[in-house]
N, C-alpha and C positions, 0 to 999 in steps of 0.2 A: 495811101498808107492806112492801115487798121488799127483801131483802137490798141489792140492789142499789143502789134508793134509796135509803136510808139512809147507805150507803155516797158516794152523791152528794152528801148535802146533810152530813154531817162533813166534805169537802171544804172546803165552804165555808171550814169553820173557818183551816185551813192558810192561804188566802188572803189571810183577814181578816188573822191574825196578823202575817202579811208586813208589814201595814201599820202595825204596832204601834208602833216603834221612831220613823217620819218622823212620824206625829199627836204624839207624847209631847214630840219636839220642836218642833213647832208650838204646845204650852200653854204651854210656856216664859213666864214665871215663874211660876207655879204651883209651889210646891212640891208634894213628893212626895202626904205626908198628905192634904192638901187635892183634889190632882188624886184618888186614891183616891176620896173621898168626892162629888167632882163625876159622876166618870163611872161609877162604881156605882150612884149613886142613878138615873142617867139610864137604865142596862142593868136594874137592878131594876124599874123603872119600867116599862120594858116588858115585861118578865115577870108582873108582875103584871097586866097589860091583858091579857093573853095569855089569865092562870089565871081572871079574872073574866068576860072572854068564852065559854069551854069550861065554867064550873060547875067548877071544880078546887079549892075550897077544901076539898073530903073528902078529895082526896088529900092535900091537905099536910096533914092534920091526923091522918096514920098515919103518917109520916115520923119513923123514932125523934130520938131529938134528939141522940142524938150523931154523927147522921150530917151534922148541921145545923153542930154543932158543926166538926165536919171542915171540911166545903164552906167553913163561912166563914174558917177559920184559914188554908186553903188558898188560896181567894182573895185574901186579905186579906194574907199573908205574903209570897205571891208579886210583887204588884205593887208592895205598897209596898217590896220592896227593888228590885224590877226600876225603877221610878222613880226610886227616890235613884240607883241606880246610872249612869243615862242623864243625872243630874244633876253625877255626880262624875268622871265618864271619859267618855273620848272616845266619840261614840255609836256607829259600828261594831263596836271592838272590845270594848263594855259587850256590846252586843246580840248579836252571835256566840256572847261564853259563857254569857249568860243561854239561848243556844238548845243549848246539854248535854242541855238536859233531855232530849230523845228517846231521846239515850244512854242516859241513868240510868237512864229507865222501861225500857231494852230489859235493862239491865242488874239492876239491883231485879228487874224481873218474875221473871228466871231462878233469884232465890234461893227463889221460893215454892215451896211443895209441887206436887212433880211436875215441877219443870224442872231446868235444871241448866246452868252456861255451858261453855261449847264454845271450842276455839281460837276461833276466828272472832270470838267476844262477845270475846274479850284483846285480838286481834289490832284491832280493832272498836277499843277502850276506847285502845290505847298510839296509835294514827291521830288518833283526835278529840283524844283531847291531848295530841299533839303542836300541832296548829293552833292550840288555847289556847294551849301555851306562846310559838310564834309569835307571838301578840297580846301577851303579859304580860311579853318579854323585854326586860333592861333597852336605851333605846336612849341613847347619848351616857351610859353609866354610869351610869343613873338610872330610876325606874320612871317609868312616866306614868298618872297615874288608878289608883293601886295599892288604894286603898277602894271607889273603887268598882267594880272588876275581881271584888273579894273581893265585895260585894254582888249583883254579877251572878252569880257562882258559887254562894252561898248561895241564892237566887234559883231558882238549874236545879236544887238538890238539893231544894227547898222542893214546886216545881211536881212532878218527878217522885216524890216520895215519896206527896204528895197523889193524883198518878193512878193510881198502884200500888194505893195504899188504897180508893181508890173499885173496884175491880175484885169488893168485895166488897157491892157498893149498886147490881148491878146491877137489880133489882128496884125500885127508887127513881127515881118518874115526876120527867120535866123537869124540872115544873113547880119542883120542889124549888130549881132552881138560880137561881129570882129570889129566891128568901129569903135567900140567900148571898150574892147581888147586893146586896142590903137592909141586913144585918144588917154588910158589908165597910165600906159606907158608913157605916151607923152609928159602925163601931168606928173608924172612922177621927175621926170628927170630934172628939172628945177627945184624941187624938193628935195632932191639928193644931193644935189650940190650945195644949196644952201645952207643943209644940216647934217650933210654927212661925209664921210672920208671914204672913197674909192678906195676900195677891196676888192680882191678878186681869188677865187680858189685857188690852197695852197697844193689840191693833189688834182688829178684826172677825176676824182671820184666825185672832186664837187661840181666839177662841169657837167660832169653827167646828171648829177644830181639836178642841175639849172636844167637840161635840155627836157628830163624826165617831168619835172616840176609844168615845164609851159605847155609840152604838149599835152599831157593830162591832165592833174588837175584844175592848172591855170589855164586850160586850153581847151582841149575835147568834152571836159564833161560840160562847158557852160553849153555850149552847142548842143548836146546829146539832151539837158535836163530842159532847155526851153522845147525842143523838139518834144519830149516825153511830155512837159506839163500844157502846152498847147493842145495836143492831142492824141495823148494818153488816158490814163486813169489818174486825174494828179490827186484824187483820195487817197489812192493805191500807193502811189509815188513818195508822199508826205508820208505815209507811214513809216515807210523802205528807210527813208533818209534818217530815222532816229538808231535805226543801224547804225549807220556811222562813225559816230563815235566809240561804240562796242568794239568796231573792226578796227580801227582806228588805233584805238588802247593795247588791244590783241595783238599786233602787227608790234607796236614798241616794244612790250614786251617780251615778244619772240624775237626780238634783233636784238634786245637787252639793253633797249636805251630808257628804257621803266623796270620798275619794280611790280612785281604783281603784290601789291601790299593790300590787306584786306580793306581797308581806307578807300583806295584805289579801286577795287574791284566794287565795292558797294557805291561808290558814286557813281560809279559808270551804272551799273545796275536800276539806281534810284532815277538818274535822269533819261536813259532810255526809258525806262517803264513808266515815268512819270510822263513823258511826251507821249506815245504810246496809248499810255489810259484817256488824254486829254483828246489824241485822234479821235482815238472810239467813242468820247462824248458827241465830239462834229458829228461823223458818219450817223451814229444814232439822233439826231435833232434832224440829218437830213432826212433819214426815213420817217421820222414823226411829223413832219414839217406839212402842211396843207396841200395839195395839189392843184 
């Protein structure tokens, strides 16, 4: 496979994501737990169809286990707060600062050996949040969705810490990422029972909603963006992904489950571009950087 590709088909991932936020509202009533555990099983699901088709069960059984360990705390941390959160706040502005995270990984990356942040990563960081504060300002004297704002922010620091950590499991085949799929599901369903009440879609349209949910963005794209940042351009890729939340917002809006409120449009604005400016600090430290 060529740089290239690879690079194409991590794309994917960005796309899917975009759709993240309008499927989650379409499982509605589902609680968080439970949706967890529905559209994992369904994205593990076909990861495992994948691994048993190719002969892949020697590779997953070199896979140390705390890298398993990771994958699934990471998957599994991420969504279930990224869920409750779309549960307890208004969904645009949950989902805006759930999408930090491109920030955070540009900015975590920089504290590893051999980087370092640059104006541009500050200038980058004080841009994107400002746009959160935008979304989190009190209006008529009063927060709105203030839990789960906080959810969605735990959320972007949960995702970016996880991909930061993965930068050291680059040798760790795909396949690895349906047992995280697997095991997310798993650890959910005890969690949902404990603290949650079994719901299930009141129309056709939120099953579909569940089926759409696991095999994309809870499904294909983890597949698609470990493929792409292994052995892709993942410079290239990280930038892509602060798309995301722009398409993201776009897509509500045009279904009309947002308001295109100027509020609204300049946060998205401010933390794409703010993530964005912070890329372009990295990329230029790497060209400066010694040889």
């Amino acid at each position: 496979m060529t740089r290239r590709t690879a690079t194409s088909i991590g794309f994917i991932a960005v796309l899917l994501w975009a759709l993240l936020a309008l499927f989650t509202i379409g499982t509605a009533p589902i609680p968080p737990f439970q949706l967890n555990a529905m559209t994992f099983a369904i994205g593990g699901t076909i990861g495992l169809i994948w691994v048993a088709s190719t002969n892949g069960w020697s590779r997953l059984r070199v896979v140390p286990l705390h890298v398993y360990l990771i994958g699934t705390l990471g998957l599994f941390g991420y969504h279930a707060l990224y869920f409750s959160a779309l549960r307890l706040a208004p969904v645009a502005e949950a989902s805006l600062i759930a999408y930090l995270w491109p920030l955070f990984i540009v900015l975590f990356s920089s504290l590893l050996p051999g980087e370092r942040i640059n104006a541009l990563h500050i200038l980058g960081a004080l841009i994107a949040f400002l746009g959160a504060a935008l979304l989190v300002a009190p209006r008529d004297g009063a927060f709105t969705g203030g839990l789960g704002l906080i959810l969605a922010g735990l959320c972007a620091l949960t995702w970016s810490s996880y991909s930061v950590l993965s930068r050291s499991f680059g040798k760790v085949p795909t396949d690895s990422v349906a047992v995280f799929c697997i095991l997310t599901a798993l650890l959910s369903v005890p969690m949902h029972l404990a603290f949650e009440q079994t719901q299930w879609p009141a129309q056709p349209l939120g099953w579909i909603a569940v089926l759409l949910l696991g095999t994309g963005p809870v499904g294909l794209a983890f597949y698609v963006w470990d493929v792409g940042v292994k052995a892709g351009d993942i410079q290239l890729l990280g930038v892509a992904s602060y798309a995301a939340p722009l398409l993201s917002t776009l897509i509500l809006v045009l279904v009309g489950v947002a308001e295109a409120s100027l509020t609204l449009l300049l946060a998205a604005a401010f933390i794409a571009g703010g993530a964005g400016l912070a890329a372009f600090g990295s990329a230029r430290a790497q060209r400066s950087a010694p040889r």
